[in-house]
Legacy VTK file of the C-alpha trace (Angstrom):
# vtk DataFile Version 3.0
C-alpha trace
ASCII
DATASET POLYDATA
POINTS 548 float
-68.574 -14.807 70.993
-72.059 -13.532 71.212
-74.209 -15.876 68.642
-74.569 -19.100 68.134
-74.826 -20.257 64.907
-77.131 -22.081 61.825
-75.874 -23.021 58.788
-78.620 -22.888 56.034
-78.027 -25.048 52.402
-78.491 -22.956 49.192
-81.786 -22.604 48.425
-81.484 -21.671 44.758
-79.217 -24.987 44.170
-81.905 -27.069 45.287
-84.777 -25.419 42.891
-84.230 -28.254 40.611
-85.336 -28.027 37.037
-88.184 -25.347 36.158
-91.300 -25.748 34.504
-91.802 -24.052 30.755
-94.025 -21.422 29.861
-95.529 -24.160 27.405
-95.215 -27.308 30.637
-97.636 -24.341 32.591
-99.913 -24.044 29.686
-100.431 -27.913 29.225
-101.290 -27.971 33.086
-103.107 -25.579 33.030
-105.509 -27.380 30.227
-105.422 -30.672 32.096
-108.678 -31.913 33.821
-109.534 -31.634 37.451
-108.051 -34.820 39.199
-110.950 -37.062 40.086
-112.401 -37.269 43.494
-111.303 -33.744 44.495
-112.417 -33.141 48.205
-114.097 -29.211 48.971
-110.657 -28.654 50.758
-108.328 -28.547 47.740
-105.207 -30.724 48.589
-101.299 -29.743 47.921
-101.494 -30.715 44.020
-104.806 -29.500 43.132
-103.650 -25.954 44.923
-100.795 -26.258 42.459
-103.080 -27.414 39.276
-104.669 -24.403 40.411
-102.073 -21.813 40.792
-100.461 -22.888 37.049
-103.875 -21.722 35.338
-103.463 -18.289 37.316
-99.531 -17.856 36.375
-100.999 -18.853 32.206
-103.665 -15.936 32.724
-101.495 -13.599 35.217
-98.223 -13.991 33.797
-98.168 -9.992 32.461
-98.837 -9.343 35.826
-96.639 -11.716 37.761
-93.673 -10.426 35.127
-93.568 -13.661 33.997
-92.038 -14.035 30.103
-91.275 -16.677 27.628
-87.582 -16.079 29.101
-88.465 -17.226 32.474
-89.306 -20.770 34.372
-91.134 -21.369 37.425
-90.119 -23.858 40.603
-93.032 -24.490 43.226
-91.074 -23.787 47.122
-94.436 -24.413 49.391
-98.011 -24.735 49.134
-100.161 -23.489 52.021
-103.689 -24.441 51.818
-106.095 -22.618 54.478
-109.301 -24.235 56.619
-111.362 -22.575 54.366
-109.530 -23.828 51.195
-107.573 -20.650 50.108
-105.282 -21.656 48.637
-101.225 -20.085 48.588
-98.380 -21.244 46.275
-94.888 -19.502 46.355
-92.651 -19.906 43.188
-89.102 -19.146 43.148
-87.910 -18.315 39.773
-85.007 -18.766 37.372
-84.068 -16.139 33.828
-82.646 -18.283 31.105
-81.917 -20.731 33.101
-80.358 -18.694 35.310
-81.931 -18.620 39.362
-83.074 -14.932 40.062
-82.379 -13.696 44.146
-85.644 -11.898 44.693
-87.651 -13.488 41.772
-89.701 -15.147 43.736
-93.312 -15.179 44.963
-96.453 -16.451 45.980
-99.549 -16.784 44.720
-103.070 -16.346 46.505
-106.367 -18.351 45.335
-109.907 -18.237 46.545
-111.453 -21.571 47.835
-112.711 -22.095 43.920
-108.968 -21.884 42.896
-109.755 -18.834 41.094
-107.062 -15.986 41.323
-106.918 -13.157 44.027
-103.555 -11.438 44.257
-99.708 -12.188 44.344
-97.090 -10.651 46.615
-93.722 -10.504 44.757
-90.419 -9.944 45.902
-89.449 -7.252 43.129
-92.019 -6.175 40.950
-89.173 -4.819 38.582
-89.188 -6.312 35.026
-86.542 -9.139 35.316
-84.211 -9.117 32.421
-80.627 -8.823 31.838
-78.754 -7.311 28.392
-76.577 -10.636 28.444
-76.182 -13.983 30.183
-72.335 -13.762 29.372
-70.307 -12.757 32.655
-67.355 -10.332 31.963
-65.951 -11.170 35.255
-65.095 -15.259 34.882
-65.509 -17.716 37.643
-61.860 -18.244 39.064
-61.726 -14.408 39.893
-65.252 -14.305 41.323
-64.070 -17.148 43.577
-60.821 -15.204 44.041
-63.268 -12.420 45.020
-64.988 -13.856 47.460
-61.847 -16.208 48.988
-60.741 -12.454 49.955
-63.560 -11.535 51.271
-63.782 -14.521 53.555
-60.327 -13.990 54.902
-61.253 -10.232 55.327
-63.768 -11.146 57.530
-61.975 -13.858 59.399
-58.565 -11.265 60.131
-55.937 -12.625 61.723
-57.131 -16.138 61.885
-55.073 -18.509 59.646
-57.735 -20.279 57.600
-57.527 -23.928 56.078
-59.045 -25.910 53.408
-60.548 -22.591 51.758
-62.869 -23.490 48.823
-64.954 -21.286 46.813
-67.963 -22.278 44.218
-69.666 -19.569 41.934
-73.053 -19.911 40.715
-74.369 -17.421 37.691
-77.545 -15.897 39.456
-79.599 -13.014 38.183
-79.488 -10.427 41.101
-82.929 -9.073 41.588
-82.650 -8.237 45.442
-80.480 -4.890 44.801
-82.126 -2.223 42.451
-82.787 -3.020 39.082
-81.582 -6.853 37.689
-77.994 -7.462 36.870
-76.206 -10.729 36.043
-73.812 -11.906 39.327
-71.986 -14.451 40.576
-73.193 -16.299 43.675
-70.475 -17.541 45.508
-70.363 -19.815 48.410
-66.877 -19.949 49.891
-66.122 -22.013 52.976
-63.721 -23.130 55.291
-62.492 -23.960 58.579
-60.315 -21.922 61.516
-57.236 -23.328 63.370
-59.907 -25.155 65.457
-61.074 -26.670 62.580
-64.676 -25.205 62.874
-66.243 -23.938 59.895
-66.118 -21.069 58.474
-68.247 -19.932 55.305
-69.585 -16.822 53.733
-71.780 -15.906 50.242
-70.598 -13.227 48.271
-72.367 -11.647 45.720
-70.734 -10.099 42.890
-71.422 -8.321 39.937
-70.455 -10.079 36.959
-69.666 -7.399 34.442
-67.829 -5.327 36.992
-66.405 -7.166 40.010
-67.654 -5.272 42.394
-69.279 -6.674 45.454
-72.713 -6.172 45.311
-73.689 -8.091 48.962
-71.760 -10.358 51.405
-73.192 -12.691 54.004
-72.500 -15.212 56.464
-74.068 -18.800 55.290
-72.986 -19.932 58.812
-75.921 -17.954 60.179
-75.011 -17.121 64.254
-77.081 -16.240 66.745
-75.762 -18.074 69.420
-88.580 -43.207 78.512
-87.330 -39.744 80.435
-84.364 -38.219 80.955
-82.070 -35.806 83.874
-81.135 -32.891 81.542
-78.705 -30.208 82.127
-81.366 -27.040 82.004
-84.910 -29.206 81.675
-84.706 -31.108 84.355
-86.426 -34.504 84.349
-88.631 -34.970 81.101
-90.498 -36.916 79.325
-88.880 -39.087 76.013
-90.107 -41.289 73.805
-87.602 -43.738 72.398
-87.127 -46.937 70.510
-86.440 -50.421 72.389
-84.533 -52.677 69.756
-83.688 -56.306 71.489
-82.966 -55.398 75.577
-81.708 -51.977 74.928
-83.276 -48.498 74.365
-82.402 -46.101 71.195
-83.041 -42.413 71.809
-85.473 -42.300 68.632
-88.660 -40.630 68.424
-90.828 -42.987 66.641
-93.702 -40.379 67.097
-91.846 -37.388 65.815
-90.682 -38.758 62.584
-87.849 -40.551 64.200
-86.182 -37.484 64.893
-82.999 -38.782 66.994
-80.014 -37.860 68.821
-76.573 -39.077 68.692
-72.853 -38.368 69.782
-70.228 -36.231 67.565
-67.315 -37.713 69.526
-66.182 -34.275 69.619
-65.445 -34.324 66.079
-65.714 -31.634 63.633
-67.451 -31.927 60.038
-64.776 -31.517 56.338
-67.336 -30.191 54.085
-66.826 -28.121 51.268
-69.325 -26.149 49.321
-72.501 -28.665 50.871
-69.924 -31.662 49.451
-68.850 -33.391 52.770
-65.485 -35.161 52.727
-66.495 -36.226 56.334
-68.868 -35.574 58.651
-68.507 -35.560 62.734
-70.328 -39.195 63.684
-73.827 -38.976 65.043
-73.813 -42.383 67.123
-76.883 -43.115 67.955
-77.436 -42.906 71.911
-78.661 -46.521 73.651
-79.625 -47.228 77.323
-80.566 -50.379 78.943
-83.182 -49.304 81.003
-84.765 -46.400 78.885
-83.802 -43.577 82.027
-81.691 -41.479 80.276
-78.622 -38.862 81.552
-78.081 -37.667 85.072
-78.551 -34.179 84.768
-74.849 -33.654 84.815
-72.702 -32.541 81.917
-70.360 -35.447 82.875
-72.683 -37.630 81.837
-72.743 -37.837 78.046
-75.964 -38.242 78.001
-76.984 -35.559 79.636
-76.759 -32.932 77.208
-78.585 -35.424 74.371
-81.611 -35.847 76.724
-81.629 -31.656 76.756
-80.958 -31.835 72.883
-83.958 -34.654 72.068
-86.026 -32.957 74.164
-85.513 -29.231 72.581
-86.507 -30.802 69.197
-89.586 -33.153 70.273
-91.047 -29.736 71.991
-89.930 -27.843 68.827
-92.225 -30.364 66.916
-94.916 -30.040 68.873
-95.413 -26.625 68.924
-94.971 -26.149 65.295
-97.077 -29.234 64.747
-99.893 -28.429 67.323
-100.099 -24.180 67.118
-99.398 -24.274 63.682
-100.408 -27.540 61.874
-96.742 -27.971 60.435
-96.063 -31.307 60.295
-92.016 -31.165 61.429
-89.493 -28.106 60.065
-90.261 -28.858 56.573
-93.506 -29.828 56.791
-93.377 -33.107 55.467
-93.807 -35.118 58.544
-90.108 -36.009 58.429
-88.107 -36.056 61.350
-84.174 -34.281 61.748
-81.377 -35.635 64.053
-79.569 -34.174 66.716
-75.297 -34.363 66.846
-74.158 -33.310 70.556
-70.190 -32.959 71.941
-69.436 -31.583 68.610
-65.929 -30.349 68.630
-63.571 -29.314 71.351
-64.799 -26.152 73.546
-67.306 -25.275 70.612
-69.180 -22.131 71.159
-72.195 -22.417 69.302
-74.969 -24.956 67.888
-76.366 -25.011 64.347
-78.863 -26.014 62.148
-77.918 -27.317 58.539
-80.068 -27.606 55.665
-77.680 -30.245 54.096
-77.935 -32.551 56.593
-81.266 -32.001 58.030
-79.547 -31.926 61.077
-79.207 -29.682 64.457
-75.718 -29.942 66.247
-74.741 -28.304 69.387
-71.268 -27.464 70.955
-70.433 -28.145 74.403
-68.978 -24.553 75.217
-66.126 -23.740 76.659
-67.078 -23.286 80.206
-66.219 -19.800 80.766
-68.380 -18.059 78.123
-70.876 -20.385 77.639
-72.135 -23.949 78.960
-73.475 -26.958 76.298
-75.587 -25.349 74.034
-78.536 -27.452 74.267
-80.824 -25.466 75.651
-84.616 -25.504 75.441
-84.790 -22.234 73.281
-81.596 -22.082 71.633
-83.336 -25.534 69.656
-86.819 -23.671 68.962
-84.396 -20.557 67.431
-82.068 -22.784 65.355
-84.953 -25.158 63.967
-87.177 -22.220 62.977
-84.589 -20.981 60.490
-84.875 -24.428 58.891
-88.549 -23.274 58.933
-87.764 -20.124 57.870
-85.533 -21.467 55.176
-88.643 -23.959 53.482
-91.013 -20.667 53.079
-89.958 -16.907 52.760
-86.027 -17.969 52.928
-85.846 -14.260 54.271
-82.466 -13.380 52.804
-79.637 -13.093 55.711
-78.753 -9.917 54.948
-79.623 -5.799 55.517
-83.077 -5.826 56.885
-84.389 -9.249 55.697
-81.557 -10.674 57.581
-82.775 -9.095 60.677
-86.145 -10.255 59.880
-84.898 -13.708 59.343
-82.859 -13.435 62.894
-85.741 -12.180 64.658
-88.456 -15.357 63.298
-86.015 -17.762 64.906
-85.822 -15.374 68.499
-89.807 -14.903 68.369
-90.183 -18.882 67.759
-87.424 -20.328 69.845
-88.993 -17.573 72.570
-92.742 -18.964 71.614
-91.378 -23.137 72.073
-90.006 -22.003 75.757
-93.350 -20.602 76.748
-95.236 -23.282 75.009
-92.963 -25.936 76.802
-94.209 -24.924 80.200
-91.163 -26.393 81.583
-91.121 -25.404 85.444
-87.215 -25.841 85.240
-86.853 -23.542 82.033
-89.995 -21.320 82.362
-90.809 -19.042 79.843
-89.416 -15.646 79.271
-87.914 -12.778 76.950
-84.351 -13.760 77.020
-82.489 -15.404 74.924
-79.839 -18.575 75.596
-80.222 -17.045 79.281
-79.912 -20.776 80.404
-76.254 -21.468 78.285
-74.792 -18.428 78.976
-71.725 -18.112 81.464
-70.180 -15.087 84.083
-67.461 -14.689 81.062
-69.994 -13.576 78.913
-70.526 -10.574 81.050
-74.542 -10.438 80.535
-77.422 -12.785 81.738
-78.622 -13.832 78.314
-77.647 -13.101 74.294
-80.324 -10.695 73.787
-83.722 -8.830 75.539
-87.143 -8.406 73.653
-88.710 -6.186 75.849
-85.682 -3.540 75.067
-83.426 -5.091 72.826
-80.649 -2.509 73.368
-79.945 -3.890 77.039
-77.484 -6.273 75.000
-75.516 -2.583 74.158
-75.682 -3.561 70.194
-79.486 -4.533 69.536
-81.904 -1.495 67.772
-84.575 -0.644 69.432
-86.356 1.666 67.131
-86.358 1.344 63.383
-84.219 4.142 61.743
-82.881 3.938 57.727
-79.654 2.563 58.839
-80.915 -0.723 60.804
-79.775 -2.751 57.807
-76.302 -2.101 57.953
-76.421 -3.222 61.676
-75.174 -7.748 62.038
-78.361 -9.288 61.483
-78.529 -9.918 65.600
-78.744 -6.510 65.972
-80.907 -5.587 63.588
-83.571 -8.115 64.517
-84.059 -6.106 67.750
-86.782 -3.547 65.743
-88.660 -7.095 65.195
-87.749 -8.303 69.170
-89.195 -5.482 70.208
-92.236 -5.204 67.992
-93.026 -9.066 68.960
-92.896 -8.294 72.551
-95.150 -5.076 72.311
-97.789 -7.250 70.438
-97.724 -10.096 72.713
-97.229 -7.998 76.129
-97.417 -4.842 75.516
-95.281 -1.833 76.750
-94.983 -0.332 79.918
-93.293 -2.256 83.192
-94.161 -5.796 84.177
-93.169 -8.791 85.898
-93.742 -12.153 84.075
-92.377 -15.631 85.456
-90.118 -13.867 87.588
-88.671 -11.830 85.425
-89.129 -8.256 85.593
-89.386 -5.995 81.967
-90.059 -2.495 81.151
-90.910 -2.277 77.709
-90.653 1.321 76.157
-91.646 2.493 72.846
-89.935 4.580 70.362
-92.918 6.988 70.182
-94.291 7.834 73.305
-97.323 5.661 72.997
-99.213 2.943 75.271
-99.662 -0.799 73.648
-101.918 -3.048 74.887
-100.920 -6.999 74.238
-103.004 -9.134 72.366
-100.590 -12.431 74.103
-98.325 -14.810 72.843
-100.683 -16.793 70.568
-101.950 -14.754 68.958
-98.330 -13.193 68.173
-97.185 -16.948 66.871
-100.514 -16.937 64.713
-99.512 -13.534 62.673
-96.054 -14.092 62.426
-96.476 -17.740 60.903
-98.896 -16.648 58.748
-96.875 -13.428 57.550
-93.855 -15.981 56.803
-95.538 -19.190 55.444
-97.802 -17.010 53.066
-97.289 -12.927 52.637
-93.040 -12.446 53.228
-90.817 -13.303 50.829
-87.253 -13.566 50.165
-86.944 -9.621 49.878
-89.373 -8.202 52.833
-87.691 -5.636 55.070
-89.134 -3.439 57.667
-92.158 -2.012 55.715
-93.035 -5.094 54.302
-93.275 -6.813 57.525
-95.534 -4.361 58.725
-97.942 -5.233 55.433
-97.142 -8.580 55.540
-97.971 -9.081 59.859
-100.990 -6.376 58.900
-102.425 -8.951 55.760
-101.823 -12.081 58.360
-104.059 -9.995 61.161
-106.603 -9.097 58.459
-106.583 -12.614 56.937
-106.720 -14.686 60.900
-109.088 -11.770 62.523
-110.154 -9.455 60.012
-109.700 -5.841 58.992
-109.845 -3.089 61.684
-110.457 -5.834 64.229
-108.556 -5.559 67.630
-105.559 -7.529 66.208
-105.145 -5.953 63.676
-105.391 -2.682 64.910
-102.423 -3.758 67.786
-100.290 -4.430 64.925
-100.477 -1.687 63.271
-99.779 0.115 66.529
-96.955 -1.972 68.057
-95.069 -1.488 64.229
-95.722 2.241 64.900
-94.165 2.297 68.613
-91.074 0.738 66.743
-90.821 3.169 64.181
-92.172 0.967 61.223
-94.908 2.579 59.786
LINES 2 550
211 0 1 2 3 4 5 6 7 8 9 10 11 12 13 14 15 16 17 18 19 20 21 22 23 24 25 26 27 28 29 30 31 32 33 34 35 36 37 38 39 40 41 42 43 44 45 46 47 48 49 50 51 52 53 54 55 56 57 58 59 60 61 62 63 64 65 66 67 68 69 70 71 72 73 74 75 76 77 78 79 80 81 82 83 84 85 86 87 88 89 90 91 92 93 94 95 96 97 98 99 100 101 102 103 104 105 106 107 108 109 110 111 112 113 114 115 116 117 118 119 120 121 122 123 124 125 126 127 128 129 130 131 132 133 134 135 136 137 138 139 140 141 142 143 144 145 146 147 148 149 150 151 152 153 154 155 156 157 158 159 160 161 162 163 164 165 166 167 168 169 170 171 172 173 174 175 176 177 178 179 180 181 182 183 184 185 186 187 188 189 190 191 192 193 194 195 196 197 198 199 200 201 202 203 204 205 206 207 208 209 210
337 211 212 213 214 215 216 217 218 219 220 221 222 223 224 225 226 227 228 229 230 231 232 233 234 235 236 237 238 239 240 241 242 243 244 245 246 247 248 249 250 251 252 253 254 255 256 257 258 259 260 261 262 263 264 265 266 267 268 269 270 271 272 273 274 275 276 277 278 279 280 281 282 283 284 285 286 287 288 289 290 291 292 293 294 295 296 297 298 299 300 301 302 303 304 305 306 307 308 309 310 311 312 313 314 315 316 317 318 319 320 321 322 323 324 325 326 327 328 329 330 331 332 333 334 335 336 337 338 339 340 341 342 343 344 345 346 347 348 349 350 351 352 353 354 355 356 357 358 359 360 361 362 363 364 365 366 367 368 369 370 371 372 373 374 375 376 377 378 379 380 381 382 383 384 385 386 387 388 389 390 391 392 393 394 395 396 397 398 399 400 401 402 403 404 405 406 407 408 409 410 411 412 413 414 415 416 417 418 419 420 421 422 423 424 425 426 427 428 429 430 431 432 433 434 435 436 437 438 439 440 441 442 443 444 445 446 447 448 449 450 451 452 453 454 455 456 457 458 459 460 461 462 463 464 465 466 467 468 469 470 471 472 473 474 475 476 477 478 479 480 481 482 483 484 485 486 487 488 489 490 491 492 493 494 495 496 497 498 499 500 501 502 503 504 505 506 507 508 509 510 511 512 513 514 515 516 517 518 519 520 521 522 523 524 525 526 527 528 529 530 531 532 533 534 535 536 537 538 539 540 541 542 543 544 545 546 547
């Protein structure tokens, strides 16, 4: 096992119902909302973006056929204003139909970046292909997938979608088909399939993989703050949303389709004298000290770099589940819970799985998953892979944490001698792993997603570093390019700056390769300006990839 894993809700199921053509037009018409600050706030952006989709809806594509969800509102220092829309087609959600809007301080409107900019419309709502067999369908291709492993409590849902992600729009079934191994971990996959034919059309995992104070296992002795109730001590952040951790029991979750039957406990860890864990995995609490702490510095750094007020942005905290299951080789994060769980490993291939950056990684796809929702598949899925390596890398450095010190590697600290390498994966040359893509070439996005995120690995370290050979925090890289050519690093802030920008505002659910480069390119030009030194290095370290 080389990944550890996130499992991500569906993100068209929770769109909710859309606004009318006519609902846009009456907003549109409505008066300013009194007292309104020179800093438009989250609904005025939105007041503001419905006029533009009224007056730009030839433009957008928008039709009297199609409804309009609001995903995320950014809303920049200087009152710019950016709205992304996911969108549905009779009623119907459309994968790749959404956008976002840009506005101009005055709310006035500037320009859009879409995930298709094909027409979207279908002949016919009406599926040839009915549900049971495109549940059949994708039960098979589950079990193809899991060969040789004797699955249990197999479920499959289909949703009608319009399938705008592939070539030109076609009616599909969206299928979400889970279930769980002999070890009773889950298993799950989405399958895509066309609805007039049958044929599979795209295939993913929705199990996404990637692999007081308190004694931790890999931290060593940190900082906590926690919740006294009566003479004992809960380990619950009051000042982080009350994000909190608490014990699976080494229990396993029954859910089907995001409906869970049970769930592993998360038993809220208490102390009596608010000194928490002993730094050894015997100690239960151990591993949750490691596991609070990943999130709180998780928080921070979103909170303090970025101004994101916790993974959704909504000043609400998660929870942490450790000792999930028995020998458990991976950690997640899932949407449907809000929740981050980690496995304790099985001691031979990997330890508990609580480190400091396996946390930043795992979180950031819930980031990921409230703003571009970078499709986990071909190239986006790469790109989505490669946000949560760049960010979980970004929380280690920002952490400072003389016992976990910042570096290149990846889940360096949980991996074991059975796993035959030092860490999961390498930025500075992501093919050390012996899988990873170094260089971009037009078959990266048939590569796993881990693999293919390397292009993006190593364009992130180029930007931040630069290439060439170097020793940072003890670590020694060489960082090559794929061209021939010298990069200069602009450093690691000013990395985290582009690439949250590029994601909260310019990628959408459809960006590969290329549009990363425009969309990293429009973040430079946007935080430092066109043809200024940042920019400039971007453009350059997507070229020494191969991207450009």
């Amino acid at each position: 096992m080389s990944r550890i894993r996130h499992i991500r809700g569906s993100r068209l199921a929770a769109a909710g119902t859309a606004a009318t053509t006519a609902v846009l037009l009456a907003a549109a018409l409505a008066p300013a909302p009194a007292g309104a600050v020179d800093r438009p706030d989250r609904a005025t952006a939105i007041a503001n973006a419905t006029t533009a989709l009224v007056h730009q809806a030839a433009r957008l594509g928008l039709t009297s056929a199609q409804s309009t969800t609001v995903r995320d509102v950014v809303v920049d220092a200087d009152g710019s204003q950016h709205v992304r829309y996911d969108r549905t087609y009779r009623q119907l959600p459309v994968l790749g139909g959404d956008f976002v809007v840009h506005l101009a301080p005055g709310g006035s409107y500037r320009s859009a970046d879409r995930a298709t900019g094909r027409a979207i419309t279908v002949p016919t709502t009406t599926p040839t292909v009915k549900a049971p067999e495109a549940a059949d369908l994708a039960t098979a291709a589950l079990r193809a997938v899991n060969a040789g492993e004797l699955l249990k409590r197999v479920t499959a849902k289909p949703q009608l979608v319009v399938d705008a992600l592939h070539g030109a729009p076609k009616l599909a079934w969206r299928t979400d088909v889970v279930g769980q191994d002999s070890l009773g971990n889950p298993v799950a996959r989405t399958v895509l399939t066309d609805a007039r034919t049958g044929k599979q059309i795209d295939a993913w995992d929705s199990i996404e993989t990637a692999t007081g104070d308190g004694k931790s296992l890999y931290s060593g002795t940190v900082a906590l703050e926690t919740t006294q109730s009566g003479s004992t001590y809960q380990l619950k952040d009051p000042t982080r949303g009350n994000t909190y951790t608490g014990d699976a029991a080494n229990k396993t979750d029954l859910c089907f389709l995001g409906i869970c039957l049970s769930r592993a406990p998360a038993t809220l860890f208490t102390d009596s004298d608010n000194h928490w864990g002993t730094g050894a995995a015997t100690d239960r609490s151990s591993a949750a000290v490691d596991a609070q702490y990943g999130t709180d510095e998780t928080w921070d750094y979103y909170k303090n770099v970025h101004g994101r007020n916790g993974i959704a942005g909504d000043g609400k905290g998660s929870y942490n589940r450790v000792h999930y299951g028995t020998n458990y080789n991976n950690a997640f994060w899932d949407d449907t819970c809000f929740c981050m769980t980690y496995g304790d490993g099985d001691g031979s291939t990997f330890g508990p799985l609580v480190a400091l950056d396996v946390a930043g990684h795992e979180m950031s796809h819930g980031v990921t998953s409230k703003t571009a929702a970078l499709t986990y598949s071909g190239e986006s899925g790469g790109l989505n892979e490669a946000t949560s390596d760049i960010f979980g890398t970004l929380v280690e450095w920002y952490a400072n944490n003389s016992s976990d010190l910042g570096d290149y590697l990846i889940g360096e600290k949980v991996v074991r001698s059975g796993f035959g390498q030092p860490a999961l994966r390498f930025m500075d040359k992501p093919s050390k792993d012996g899988n990873s893509a170094d260089c971009w070439s037009s078959s990266v996005g048939n590569l796993d997603v881990h693999y293919s995120s390397g292009v993006a690995n190593h364009f992130a370290y180029l930007l931040a570093e630069g290439s060439g050979a170097k020793t940072l925090n003890g670590v020694s890289y060489n960082s090559p390019t794929c061209n021939g050519s010298t990069v200069t690093g602009i450093g690691r802030d000013k990395l985290g700056k582009i690439w949250y920008r590029a994601l909260t505002v310019h990628m959408t659910s459809s960006t590969d390769y290329a549009g990363a480069r425009t969309a990293t390119l429009s973040a430079a030009k946007d935080l430092y300006g066109a043809g200024s030194t940042e920019y400039n290095a971007v453009a350059a370290a997507w070229t020494a990839v191969g991207v450009g």
